[in-house]
N, C-alpha and C positions, 0 to 999 in steps of 0.2 A: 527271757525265753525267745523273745525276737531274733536278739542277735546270734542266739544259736539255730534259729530256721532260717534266717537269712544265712548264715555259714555255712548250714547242710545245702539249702538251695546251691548256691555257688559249687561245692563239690559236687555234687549231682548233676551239674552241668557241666563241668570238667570230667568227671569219669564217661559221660555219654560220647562228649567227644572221641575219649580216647576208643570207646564201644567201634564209633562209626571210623574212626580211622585206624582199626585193628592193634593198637596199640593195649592190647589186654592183660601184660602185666601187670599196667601201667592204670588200666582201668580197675582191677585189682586189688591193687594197694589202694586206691582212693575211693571205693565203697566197701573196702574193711576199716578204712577212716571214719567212713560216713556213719557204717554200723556200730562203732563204737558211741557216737554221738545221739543217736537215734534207730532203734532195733525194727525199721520199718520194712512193711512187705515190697515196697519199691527198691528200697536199697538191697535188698536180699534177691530181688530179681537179678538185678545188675549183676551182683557181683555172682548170681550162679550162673548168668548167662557168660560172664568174662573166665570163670571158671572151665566152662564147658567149651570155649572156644581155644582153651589152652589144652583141651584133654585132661582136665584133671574133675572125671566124671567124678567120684564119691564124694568129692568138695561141694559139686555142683547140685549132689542129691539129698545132701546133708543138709546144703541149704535152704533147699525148697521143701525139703520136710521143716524145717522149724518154722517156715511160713504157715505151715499147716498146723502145727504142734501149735503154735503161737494163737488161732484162731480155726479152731477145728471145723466151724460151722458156714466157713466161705467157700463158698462153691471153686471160686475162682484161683483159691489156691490148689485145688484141686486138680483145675484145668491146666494150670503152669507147670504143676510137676507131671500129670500126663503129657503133655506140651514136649520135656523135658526126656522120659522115657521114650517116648515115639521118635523122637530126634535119632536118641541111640539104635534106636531097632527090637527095644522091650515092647512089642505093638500088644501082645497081651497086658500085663502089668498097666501100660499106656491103659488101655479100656478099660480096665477095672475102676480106675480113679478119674475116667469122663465117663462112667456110669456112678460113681461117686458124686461129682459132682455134678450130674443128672436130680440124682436122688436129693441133693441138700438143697439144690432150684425150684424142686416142686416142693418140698417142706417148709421152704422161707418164703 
């Protein structure tokens, strides 16, 4: 188990790179790597944030719904996919799901 979170570490520091130096095919393919290894809400962030800077929105929204799907009762995934929506210019939709995760802040 080690040596696969030291693996996924390493790649997660390689596709952030490639995040900050707009290399986002590239970041991509190396947190669809990553998620094949480990189905985590960090890696799902990545690669919907590398998705979204390629214009390829339904990829992007796909993913941050399974963050959600995956763990329905984190506020914070909540706030990443409104995060996500308000980027595009859904400012409604956007509010709907940072009153979402409003509500699940004051419940937990």
């Amino acid at each position: 188990m080690k040596c696969v979170l030291a693996a996924l570490g390493r790649i997660l520091s390689n596709s952030n790179v490639y995040l900050e130096t707009e290399q986002y095919k590239k970041a991509e393919r190396v947190f669809s790597e990553a998620l094949q290894i480990k189905a985590s809400h960090i890696v799902r962030l990545g690669l919907a944030r590398a998705y979204l800077e390629q214009g390829k929105l339904e990829e992007a929204e796909r993913t941050r719904l399974a963050n959600i799907k995956n763990r329905p009762k984190k506020s914070e995934r909540y706030e990443a996919y409104a995060d996500l929506l308000s980027d595009v210019g859904r400012d409604v939709d956007a509010e709907a799901m940072y009153q979402k995760a409003r509500e699940l802040r004051h419940v937990n």
